[in-house]
MARBAKOL-994265 format. One record per residue (C-alpha): x, y, z. Coordinates in steps of 0.5 Angstrom, whole numbers, always signed. Example, Ala and Ser with C-alpha at 12.3 -4.5 7.8 and 13.67 -1.06 7.14 Angstrom:
REM MARBAKOL-994265
X = +25 | Y = -9 | Z = +16 $
X = +27 | Y = -2 | Z = +14 $
END
This chain:
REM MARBAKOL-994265
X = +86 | Y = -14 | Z = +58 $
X = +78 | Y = -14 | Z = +58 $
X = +75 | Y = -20 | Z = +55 $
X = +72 | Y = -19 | Z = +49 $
X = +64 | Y = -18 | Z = +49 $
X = +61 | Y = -22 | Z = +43 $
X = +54 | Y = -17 | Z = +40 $
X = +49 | Y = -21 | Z = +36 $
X = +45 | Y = -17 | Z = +30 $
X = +40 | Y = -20 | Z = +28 $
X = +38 | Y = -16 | Z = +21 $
X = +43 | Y = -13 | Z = +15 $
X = +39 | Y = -7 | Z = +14 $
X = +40 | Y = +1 | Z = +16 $
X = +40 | Y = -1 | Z = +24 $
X = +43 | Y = -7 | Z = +24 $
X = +49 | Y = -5 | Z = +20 $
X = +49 | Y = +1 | Z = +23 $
X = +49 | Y = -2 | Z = +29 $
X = +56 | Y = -6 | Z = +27 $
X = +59 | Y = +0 | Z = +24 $
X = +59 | Y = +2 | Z = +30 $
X = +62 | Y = -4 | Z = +35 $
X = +68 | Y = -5 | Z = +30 $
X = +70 | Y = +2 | Z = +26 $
X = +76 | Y = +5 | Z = +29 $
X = +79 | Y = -2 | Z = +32 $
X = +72 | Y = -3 | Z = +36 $
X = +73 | Y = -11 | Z = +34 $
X = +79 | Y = -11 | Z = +38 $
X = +73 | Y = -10 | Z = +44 $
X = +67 | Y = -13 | Z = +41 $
X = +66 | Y = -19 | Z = +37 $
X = +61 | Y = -18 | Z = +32 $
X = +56 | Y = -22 | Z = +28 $
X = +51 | Y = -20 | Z = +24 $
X = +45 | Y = -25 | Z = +21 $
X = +42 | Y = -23 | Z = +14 $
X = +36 | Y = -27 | Z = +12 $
X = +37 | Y = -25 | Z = +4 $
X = +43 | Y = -25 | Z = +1 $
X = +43 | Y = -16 | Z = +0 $
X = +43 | Y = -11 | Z = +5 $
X = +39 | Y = -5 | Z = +6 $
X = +33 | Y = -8 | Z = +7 $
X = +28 | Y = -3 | Z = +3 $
X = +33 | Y = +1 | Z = +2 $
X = +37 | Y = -5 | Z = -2 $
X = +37 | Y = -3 | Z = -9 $
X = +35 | Y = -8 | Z = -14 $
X = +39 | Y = -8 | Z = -21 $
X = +35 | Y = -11 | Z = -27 $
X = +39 | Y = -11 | Z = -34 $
X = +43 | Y = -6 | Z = -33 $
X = +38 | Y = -1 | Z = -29 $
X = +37 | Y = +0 | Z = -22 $
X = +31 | Y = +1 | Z = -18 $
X = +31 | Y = +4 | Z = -11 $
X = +25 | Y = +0 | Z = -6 $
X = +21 | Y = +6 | Z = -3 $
X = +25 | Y = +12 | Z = -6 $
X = +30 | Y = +15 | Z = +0 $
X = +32 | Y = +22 | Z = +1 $
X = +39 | Y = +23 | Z = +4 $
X = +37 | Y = +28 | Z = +9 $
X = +37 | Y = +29 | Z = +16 $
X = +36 | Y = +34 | Z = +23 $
X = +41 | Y = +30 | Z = +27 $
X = +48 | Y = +32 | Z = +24 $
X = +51 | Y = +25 | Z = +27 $
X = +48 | Y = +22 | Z = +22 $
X = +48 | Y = +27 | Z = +15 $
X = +56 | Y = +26 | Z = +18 $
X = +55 | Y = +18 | Z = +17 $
X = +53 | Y = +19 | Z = +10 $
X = +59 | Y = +22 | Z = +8 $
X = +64 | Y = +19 | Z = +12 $
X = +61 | Y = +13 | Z = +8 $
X = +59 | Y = +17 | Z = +2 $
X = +62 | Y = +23 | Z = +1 $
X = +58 | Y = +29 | Z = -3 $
X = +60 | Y = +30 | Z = -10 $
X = +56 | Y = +37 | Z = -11 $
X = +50 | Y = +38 | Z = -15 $
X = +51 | Y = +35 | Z = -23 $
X = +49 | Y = +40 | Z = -28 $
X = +41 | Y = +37 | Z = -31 $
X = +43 | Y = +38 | Z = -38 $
X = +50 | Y = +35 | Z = -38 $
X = +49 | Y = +29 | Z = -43 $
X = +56 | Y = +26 | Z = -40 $
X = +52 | Y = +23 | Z = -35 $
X = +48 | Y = +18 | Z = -38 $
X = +55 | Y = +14 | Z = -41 $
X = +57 | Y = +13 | Z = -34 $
X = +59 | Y = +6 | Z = -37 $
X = +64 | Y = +8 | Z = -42 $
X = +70 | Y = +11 | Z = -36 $
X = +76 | Y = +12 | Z = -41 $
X = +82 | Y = +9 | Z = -40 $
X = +87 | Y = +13 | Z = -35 $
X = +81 | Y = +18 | Z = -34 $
X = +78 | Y = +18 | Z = -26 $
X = +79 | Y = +13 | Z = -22 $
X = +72 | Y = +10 | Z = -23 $
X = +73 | Y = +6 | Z = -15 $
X = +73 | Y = +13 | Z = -13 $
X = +68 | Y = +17 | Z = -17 $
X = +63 | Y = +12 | Z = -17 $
X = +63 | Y = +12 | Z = -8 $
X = +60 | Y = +19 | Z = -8 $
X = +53 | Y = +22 | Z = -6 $
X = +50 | Y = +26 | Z = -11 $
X = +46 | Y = +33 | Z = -8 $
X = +39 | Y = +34 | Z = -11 $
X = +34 | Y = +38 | Z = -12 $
X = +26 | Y = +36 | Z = -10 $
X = +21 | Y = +36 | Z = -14 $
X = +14 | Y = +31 | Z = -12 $
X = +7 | Y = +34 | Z = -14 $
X = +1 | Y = +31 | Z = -12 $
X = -4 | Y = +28 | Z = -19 $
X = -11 | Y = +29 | Z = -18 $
X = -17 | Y = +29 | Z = -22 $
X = -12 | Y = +29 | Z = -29 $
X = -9 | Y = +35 | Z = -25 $
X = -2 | Y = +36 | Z = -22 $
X = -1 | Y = +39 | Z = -16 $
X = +5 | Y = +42 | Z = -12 $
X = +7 | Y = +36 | Z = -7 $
X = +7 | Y = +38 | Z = +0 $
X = +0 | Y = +42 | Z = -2 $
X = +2 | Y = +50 | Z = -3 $
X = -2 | Y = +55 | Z = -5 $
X = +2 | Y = +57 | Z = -12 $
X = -1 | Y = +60 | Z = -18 $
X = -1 | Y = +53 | Z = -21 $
X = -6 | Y = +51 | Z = -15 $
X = -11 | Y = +56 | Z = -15 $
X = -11 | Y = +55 | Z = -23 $
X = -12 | Y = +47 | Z = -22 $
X = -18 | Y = +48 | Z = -16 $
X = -21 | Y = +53 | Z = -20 $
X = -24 | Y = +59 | Z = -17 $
X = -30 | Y = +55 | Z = -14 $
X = -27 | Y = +49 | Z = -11 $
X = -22 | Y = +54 | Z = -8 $
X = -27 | Y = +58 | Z = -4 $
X = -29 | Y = +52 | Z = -2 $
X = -23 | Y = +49 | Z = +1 $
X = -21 | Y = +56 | Z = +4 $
X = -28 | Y = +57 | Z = +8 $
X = -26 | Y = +49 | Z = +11 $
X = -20 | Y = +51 | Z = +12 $
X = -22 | Y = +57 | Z = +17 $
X = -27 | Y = +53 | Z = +20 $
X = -23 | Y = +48 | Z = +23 $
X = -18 | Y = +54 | Z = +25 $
X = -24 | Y = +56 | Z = +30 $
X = -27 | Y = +48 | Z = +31 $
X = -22 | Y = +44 | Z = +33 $
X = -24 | Y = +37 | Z = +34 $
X = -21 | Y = +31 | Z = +39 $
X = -15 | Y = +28 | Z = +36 $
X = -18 | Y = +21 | Z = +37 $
X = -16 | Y = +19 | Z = +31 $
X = -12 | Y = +20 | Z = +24 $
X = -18 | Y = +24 | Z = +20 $
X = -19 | Y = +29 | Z = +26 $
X = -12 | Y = +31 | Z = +27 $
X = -11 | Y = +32 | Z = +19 $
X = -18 | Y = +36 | Z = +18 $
X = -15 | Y = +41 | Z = +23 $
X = -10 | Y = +41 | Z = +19 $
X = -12 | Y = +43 | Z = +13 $
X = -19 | Y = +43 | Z = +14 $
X = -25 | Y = +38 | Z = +12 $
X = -25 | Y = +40 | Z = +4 $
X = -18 | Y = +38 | Z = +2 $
X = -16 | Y = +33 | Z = +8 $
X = -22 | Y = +29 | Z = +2 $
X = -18 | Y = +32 | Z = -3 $
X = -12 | Y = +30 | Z = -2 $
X = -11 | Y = +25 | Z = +4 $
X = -18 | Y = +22 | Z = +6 $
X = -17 | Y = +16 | Z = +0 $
X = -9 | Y = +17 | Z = -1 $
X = -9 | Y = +14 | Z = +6 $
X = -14 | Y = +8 | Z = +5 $
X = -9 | Y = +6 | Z = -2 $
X = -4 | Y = +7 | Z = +4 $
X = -6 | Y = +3 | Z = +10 $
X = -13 | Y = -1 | Z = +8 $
X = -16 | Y = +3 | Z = +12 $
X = -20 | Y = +9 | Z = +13 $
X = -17 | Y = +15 | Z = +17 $
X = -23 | Y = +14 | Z = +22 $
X = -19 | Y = +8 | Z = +25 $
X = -12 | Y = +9 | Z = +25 $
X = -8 | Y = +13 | Z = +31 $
X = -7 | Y = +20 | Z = +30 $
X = +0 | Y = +17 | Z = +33 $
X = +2 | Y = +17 | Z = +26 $
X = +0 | Y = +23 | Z = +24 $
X = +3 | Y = +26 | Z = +31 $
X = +11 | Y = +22 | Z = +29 $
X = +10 | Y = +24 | Z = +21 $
X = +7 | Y = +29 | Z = +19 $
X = +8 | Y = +34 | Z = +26 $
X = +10 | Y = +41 | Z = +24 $
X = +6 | Y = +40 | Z = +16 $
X = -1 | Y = +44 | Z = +16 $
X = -3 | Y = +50 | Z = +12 $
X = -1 | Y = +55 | Z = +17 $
X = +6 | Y = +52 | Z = +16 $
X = +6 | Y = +52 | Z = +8 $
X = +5 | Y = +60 | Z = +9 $
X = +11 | Y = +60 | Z = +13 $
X = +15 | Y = +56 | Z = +10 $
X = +13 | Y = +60 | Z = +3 $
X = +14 | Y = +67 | Z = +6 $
X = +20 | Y = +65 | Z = +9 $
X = +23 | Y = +63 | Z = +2 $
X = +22 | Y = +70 | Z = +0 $
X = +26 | Y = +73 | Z = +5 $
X = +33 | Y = +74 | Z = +3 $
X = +36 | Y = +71 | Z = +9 $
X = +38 | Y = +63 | Z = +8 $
X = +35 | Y = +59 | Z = +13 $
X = +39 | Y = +53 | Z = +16 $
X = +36 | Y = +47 | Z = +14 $
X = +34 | Y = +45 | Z = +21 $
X = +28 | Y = +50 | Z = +21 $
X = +25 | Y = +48 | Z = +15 $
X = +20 | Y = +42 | Z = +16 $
X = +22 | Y = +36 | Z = +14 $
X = +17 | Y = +35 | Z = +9 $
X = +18 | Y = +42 | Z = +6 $
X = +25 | Y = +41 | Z = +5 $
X = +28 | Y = +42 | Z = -3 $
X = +34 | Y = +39 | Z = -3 $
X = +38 | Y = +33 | Z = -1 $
X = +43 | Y = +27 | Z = -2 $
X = +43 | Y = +21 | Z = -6 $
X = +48 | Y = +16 | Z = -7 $
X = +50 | Y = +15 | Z = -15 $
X = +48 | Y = +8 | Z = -16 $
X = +42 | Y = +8 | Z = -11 $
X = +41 | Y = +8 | Z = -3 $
X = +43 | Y = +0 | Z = -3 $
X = +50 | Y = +3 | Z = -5 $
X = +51 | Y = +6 | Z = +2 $
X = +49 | Y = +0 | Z = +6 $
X = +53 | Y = -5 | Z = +1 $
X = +59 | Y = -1 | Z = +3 $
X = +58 | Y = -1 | Z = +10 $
X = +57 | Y = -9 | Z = +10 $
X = +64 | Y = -9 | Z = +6 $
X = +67 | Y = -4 | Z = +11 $
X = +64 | Y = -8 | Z = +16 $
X = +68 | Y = -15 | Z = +15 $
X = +74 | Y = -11 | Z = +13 $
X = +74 | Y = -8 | Z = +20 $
X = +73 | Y = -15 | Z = +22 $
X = +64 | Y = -16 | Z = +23 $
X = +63 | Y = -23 | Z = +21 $
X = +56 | Y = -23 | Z = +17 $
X = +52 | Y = -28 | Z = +15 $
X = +47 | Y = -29 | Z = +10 $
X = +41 | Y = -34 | Z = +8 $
X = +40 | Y = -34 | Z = +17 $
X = +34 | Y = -33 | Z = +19 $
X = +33 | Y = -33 | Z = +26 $
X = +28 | Y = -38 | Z = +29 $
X = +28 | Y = -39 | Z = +35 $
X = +31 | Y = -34 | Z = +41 $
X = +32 | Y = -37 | Z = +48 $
X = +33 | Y = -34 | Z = +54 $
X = +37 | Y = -35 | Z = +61 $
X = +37 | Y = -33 | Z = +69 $
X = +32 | Y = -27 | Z = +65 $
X = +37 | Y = -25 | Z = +59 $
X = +37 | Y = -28 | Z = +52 $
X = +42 | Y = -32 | Z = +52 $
X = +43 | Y = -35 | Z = +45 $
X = +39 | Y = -35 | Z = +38 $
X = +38 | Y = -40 | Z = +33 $
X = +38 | Y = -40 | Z = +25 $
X = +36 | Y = -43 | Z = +20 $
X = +40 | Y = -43 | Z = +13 $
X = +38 | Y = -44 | Z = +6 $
X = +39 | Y = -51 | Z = +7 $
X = +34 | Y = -52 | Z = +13 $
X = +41 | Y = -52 | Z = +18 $
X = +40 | Y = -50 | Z = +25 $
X = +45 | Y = -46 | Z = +29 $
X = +45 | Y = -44 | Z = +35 $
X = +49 | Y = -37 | Z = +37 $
X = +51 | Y = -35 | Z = +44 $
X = +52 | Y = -28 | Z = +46 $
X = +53 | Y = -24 | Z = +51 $
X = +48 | Y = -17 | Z = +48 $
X = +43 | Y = -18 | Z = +42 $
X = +40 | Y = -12 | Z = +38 $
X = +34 | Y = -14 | Z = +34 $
X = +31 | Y = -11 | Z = +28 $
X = +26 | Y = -16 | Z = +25 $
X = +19 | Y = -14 | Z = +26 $
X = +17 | Y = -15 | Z = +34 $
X = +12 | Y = -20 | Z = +31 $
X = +16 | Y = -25 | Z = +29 $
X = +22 | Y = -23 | Z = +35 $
X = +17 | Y = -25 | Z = +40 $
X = +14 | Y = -31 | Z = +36 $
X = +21 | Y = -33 | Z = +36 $
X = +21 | Y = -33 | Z = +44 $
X = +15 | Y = -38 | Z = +43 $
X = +19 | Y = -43 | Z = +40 $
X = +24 | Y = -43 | Z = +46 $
X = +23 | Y = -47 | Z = +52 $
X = +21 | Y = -42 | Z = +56 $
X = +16 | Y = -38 | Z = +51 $
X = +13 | Y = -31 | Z = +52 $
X = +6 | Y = -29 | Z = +56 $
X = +0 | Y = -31 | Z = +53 $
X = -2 | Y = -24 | Z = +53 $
X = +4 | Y = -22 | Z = +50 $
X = +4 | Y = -27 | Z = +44 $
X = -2 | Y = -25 | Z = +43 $
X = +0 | Y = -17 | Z = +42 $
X = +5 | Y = -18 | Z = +37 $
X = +1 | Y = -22 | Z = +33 $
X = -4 | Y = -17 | Z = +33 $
X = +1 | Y = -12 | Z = +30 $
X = -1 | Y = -11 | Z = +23 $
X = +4 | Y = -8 | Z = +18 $
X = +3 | Y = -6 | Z = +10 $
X = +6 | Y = -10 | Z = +5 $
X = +8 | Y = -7 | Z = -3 $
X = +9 | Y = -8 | Z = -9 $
X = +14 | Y = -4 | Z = -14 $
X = +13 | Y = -6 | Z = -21 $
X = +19 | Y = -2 | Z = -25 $
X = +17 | Y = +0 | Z = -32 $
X = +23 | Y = +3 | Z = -38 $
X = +19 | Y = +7 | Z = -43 $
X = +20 | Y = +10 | Z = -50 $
X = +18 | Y = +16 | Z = -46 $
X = +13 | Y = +20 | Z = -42 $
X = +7 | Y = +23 | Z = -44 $
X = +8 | Y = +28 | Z = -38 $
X = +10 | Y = +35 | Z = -42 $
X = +15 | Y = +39 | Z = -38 $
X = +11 | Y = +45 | Z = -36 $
X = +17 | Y = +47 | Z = -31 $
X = +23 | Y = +51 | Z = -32 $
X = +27 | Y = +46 | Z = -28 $
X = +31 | Y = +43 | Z = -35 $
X = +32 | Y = +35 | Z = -33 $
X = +36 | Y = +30 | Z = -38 $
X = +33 | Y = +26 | Z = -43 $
X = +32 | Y = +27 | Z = -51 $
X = +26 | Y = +30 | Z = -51 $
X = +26 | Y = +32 | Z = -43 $
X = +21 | Y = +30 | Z = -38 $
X = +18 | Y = +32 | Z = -32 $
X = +23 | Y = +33 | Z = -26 $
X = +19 | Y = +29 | Z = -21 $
X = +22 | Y = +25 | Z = -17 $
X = +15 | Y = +22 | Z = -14 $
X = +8 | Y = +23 | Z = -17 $
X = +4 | Y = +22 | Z = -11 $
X = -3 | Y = +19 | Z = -13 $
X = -9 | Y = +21 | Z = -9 $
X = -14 | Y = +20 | Z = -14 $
X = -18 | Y = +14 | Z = -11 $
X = -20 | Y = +12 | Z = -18 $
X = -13 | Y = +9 | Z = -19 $
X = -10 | Y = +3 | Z = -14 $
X = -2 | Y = +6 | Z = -16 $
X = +0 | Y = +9 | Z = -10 $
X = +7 | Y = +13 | Z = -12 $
X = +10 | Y = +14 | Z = -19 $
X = +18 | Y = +14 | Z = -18 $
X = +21 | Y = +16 | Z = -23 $
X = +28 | Y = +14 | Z = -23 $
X = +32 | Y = +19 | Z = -28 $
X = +31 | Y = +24 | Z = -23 $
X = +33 | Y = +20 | Z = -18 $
X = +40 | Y = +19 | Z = -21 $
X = +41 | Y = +18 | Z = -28 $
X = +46 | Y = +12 | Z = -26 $
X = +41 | Y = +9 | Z = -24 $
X = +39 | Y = +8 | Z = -31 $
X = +43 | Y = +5 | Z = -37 $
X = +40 | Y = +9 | Z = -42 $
X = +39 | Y = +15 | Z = -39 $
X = +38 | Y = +20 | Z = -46 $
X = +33 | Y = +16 | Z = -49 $
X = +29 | Y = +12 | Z = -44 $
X = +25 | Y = +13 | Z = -38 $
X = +25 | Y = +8 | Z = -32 $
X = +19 | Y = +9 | Z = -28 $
X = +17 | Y = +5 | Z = -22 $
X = +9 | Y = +4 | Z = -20 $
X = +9 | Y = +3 | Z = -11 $
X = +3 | Y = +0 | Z = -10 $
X = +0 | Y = -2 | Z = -2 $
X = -3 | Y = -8 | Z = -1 $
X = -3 | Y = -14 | Z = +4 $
X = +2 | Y = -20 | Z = +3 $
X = -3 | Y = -26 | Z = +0 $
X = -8 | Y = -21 | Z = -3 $
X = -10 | Y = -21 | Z = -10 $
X = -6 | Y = -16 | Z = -12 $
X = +0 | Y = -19 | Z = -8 $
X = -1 | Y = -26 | Z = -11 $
X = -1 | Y = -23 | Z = -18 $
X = +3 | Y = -26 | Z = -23 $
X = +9 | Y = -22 | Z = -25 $
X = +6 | Y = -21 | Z = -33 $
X = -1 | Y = -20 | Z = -29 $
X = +1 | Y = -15 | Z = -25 $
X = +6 | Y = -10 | Z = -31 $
X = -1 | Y = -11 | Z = -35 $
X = -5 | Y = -8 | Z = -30 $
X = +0 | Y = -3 | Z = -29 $
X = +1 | Y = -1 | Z = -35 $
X = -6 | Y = -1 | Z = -36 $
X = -6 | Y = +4 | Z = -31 $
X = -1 | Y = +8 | Z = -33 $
X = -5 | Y = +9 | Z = -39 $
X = -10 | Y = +11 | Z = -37 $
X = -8 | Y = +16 | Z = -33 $
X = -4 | Y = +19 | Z = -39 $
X = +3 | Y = +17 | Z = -37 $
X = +5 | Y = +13 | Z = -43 $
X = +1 | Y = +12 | Z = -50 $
X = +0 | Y = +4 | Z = -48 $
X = +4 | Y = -3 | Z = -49 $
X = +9 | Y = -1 | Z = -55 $
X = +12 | Y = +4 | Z = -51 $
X = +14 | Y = -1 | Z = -46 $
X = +21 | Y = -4 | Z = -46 $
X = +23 | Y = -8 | Z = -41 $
X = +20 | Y = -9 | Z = -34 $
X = +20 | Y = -12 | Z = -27 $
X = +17 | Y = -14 | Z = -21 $
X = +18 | Y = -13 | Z = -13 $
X = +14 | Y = -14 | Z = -7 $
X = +16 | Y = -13 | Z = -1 $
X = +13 | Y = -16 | Z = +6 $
X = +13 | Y = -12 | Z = +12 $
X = +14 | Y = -5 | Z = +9 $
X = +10 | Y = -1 | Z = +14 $
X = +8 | Y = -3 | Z = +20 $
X = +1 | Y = +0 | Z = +22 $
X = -2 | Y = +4 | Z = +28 $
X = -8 | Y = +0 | Z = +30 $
X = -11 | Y = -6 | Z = +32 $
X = -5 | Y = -8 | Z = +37 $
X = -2 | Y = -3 | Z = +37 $
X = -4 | Y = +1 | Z = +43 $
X = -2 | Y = -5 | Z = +46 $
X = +5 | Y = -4 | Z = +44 $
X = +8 | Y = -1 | Z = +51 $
X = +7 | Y = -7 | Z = +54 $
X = +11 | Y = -10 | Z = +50 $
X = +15 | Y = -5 | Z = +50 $
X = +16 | Y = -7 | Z = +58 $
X = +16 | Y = -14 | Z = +56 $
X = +22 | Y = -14 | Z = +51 $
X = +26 | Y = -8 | Z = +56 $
X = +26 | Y = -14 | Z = +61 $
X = +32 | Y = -18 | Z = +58 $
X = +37 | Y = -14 | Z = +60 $
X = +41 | Y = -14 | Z = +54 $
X = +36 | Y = -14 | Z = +48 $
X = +36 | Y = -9 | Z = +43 $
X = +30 | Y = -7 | Z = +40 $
X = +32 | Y = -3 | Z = +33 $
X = +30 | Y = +0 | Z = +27 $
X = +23 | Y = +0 | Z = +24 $
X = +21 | Y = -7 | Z = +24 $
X = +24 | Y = -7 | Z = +31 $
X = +21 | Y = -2 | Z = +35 $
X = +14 | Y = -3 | Z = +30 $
X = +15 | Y = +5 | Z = +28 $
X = +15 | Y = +8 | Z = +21 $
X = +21 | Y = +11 | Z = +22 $
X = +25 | Y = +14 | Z = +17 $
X = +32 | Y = +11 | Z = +16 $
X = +36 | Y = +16 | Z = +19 $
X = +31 | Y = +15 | Z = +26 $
X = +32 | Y = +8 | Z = +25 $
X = +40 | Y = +9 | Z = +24 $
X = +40 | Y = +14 | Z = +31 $
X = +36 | Y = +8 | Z = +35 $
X = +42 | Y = +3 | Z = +32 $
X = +47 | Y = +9 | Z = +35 $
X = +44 | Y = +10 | Z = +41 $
X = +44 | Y = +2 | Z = +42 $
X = +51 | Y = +1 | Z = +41 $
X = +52 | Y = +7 | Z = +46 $
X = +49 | Y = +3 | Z = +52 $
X = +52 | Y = -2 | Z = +51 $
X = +59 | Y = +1 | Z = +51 $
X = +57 | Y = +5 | Z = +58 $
X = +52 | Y = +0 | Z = +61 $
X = +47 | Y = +4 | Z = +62 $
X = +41 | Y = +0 | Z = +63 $
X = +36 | Y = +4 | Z = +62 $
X = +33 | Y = +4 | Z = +54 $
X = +29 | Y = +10 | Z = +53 $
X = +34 | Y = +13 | Z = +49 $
X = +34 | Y = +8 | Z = +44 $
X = +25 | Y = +8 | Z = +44 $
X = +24 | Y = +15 | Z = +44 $
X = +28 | Y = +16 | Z = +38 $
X = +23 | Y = +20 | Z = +33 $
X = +19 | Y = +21 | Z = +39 $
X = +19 | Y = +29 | Z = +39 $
X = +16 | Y = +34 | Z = +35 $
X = +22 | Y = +37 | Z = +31 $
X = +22 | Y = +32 | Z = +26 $
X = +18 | Y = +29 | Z = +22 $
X = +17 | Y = +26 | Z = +14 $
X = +10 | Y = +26 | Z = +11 $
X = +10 | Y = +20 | Z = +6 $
END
């Protein structure tokens, strides 16, 4: 019988688990003796969700939909899909009250919930569908003149095309130089915390690949005809439908770290990784810090990794055969954007109902899932709005409404360095102002986040990122996974596929780790934020 081959992971987000998932299901732990290192003590990494007085808040909002069948066939193995709720069934909001010897609540709770789509864009006091589309309600909210305006910039554009050198080229070519300073130019400098002129067309490239307005026409034409179309040829962004577990994304993640041990993973919380050492040109061992300040050294014959490339790299420092200066250097030039959630549980919305999608609620509320706010006269980025997300994540969800402000910043800025009573003033403030809530008295309760390294960047370094790519692919039996791991703003299920294509070199032995970089790499998917 072989010898069982012992597997580190560093990280108990989607990749990391995912990755283990993998190793020990179906009696893998007979063959793989797995560890996985978690420096918090939840699992999910930004997609943990966060539980405060009975509400759930989801960090980053997370649409359960994928192109790749492995995965949307992972959820449900994990999650299976439930169908779709009926929006005005009241019952929903008293998930609390199970009575005895009704359903099973174990196996009613553990479900995916299919939702309906609904983001619009807020700008000048004005909503507008989100992606941008040329509906009624658009025309009507540009008005006459702005909308010629934009249409004679959009043709402009078909017939000049400018060199894709940066993120702002490549979406006037898209939507033409009016409606790419309407709707992306200050959006994308809230985001990043700097002007589209110096980020890489790179992300634009990996995010938003088949979006632009010939694509908006399509895909509106398309919906007309009396055909239905396969998910897989709609774009991403477009997409109208998807899956979401009853109690939040960290649900799912919670589950597969259980699943995990029970299979026999063994998962270790509160371990930091700090220093990485290598031998005869592999990593041979890597050494963690407790809460206590415990150091631990753990050797093992592969090693997957998904904390961020700045900090793997700097932990190699710290080993007695560093990295190259260059290399060094590299990686902490890599930038990353940093957020703040602030959760807020109102009386109820100033917002009116103005479609005909009917939501829960006493009195109803929009059924926006997100307010994307490009208006450059408001720092909040995204407006989540929870109810809709699912009702479960809300404890009262007939008679109050559970928002969440996403606002972009950089970890020890002044937003970032706010206390927890100063930032709610400031949102609520905002929130006021925009229209969203009447003030202060209709504010019940609320809560803070911040999250480091949310989004990692494409620039400074990051053109750089091949040789480190090189660098890191030298040891042969390193991984490099997920978001954070790989420096790509991947979305969960790129990150869950690089984890899967990992798990499967080191089950075959092949040597070669394209696969595992090139996820998210094509032009058929894609996820505009």
């Amino acid at each position: 019988m072989a010898q069982k081959q012992s597997v580190v992971i560093i990280g108990g987000g989607p990749a990391g688990l995912t990755a283990a998932w993998e190793l020990v299901k179906k009696g893998g732990a007979e063959q793989y003796d797995v560890t996985v290192l978690e420096e918090t003590g939840e699992f999910g990494g930004i997609s943990r969700t966060v539980k405060h007085n009975g509400n759930r808040m989801d960090i980053g909002g997370h649409r359960f939909f994928s192109k790749d069948d492995r995965i949307m066939d992972w959820w449900k193995e994990v999650l299976p899909l439930q169908g779709a709720p009926s929006y005005d069934d009241k019952k929903l909001g008293r998930h609390h009250d199970l009575e005895p010897g009704g359903p099973d609540p174990e196996k009613e709770d553990k479900v995916m919930l299919k939702r309906h789509r609904v983001s619009r864009i807020f700008w000048n006091h004005h909503f507008f569908d989100y992606p941008i589309s040329l509906s009624a309600n658009t025309l009507k909210a540009m008005g006459f003149k702005l909308t010629m305006v934009a249409g004679f910039s959009y043709l402009k554009s078909v017939f000049h095309k400018l060199p894709e050198t940066n993120l702002e080229n490549f979406y006037i070519n898209r939507f033409g130089r009016k409606l790419y300073s309407m709707f992306f130019e200050g959006y994308t400098e809230k985001l990043w915390g700097r002007h589209p002129s110096q980020i890489s067309a790179d992300w634009g490239s990996q995010r938003v690949k088949g979006l632009s307005i010939m694509g908006v026409l399509k895909n509106a034409f398309q919906k007309l005809l009396p055909k239905k179309r396969d998910s897989k040829e709609v774009e991403t962004s477009l997409i109208e439908e998807f899956w979401y577990p009853k109690y939040g994304p960290g649900q799912l993640w919670e589950t597969v770290e259980h699943n995990c041990e029970q299979a026999g993973a063994k998962v270790i919380t509160g371990a930091k990784v700090v220093e990485v050492r290598q031998e005869g040109g592999k990593i041979a061992s890597v050494v963690y810090v407790d809460h206590e300040g415990n150091r631990t050294e753990l050797k093992a014959d592969q090693f997957i990794s998904s904390m961020p490339v700045k900090d793997l790299i700097n932990a190699v420092d710290e080993s007695d055969k560093p990295a190259p200066k260059d290399i060094t250097e590299i990686a902490n030039g890599l930038p990353y954007r940093d957020f703040v959630t602030v959760g807020l549980l109102v009386k109820h919305l100033r917002l009116k109902n103005t479609t005909d999608i009917p939501t829960l609620g006493n009195p109803p509320i929009v059924p926006d899932c997100w307010i994307y706010v490009q208006d450059p006269g408001y720092k909040v980025g995204r407006i989540q709005v929870f109810n809709n997300w699912s009702p479960y994540l809300v404890k009262d969800v007939d008679d109050t409404v559970w928002i969440g402000l996403e606002y972009f910043c950089k970890e020890g800025d002044d937003f970032w360095n706010m206390t927890d009573e100063e930032a709610t003033k400031f949102a609520i403030e905002e929130m006021t102002r925009m229209r969203v809530i009447n003030g202060p008295q209709d504010v019940l309760d609320s809560h803070r986040e911040r999250v480091k390294k949310a989004y990692p960047a494409y620039f400074d370094t990051y053109a750089q990122m091949p040789e480190l790519v090189e660098y890191l692919d030298s040891f042969g039996n390193l991984y490099c996974v997920g978001r954070n791991g790989q420096h790509r703003y991947n979305n969960m299920d790129h990150s869950m596929a690089t984890a899967i294509e990992a798990v499967n070199n080191i089950k075959t032995g092949k040597t070669s780790k394209k696969n595992v970089w090139s996820v998210n790499t094509d032009k058929s998917y894609h996820e505009q934020k």
